[in-house]
C-alpha positions in Angstrom: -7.2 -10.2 0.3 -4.4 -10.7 -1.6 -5.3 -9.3 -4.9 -6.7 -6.4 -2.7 -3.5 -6.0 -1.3 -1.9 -6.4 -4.5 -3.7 -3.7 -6.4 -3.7 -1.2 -3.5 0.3 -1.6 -3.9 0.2 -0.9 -7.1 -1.8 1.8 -6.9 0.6 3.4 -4.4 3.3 3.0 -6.5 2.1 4.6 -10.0 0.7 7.6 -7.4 4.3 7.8 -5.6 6.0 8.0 -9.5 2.8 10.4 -11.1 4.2 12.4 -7.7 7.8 11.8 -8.3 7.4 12.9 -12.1 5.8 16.4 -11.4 2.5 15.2 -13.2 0.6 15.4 -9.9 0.8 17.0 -6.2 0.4 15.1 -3.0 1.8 14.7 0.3 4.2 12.1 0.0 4.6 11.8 3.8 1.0 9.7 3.6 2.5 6.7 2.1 4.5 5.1 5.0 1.6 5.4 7.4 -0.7 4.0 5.0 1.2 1.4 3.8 2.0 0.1 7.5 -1.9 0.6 7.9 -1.8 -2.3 5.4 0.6 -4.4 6.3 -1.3 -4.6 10.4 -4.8 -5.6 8.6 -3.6 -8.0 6.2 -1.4 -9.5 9.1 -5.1 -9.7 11.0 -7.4 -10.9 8.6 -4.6 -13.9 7.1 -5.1 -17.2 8.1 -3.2 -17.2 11.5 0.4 -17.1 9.0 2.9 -14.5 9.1 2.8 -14.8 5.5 -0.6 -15.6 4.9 -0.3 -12.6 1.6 
């Protein structure tokens, strides 16, 4: 889960600065929700931590 995580971030990030740098269009407004999305099913799936990540 962690790698998943890891790469999903990543992701985000080069498709938040593709956005910020003109080269592509999206709606930034997606990447809050999504990232909280995230954050609730890694928190379920660790290994009853708060930091299981």
């Amino acid at each position: 889960m962690r790698i998943t995580t890891g790469v999903f971030l990543i992701l985000i990030g080069a498709l938040w600065l593709l956005e910020m740098l003109g080269i592509i269009h999206f709606n930034i407004c997606l990447i809050g929700p999504v990232l909280l999305i995230v954050a609730g099913v890694a928190l379920l799936v660790s290994k009853n931590t708060w930091f299981g990540w």
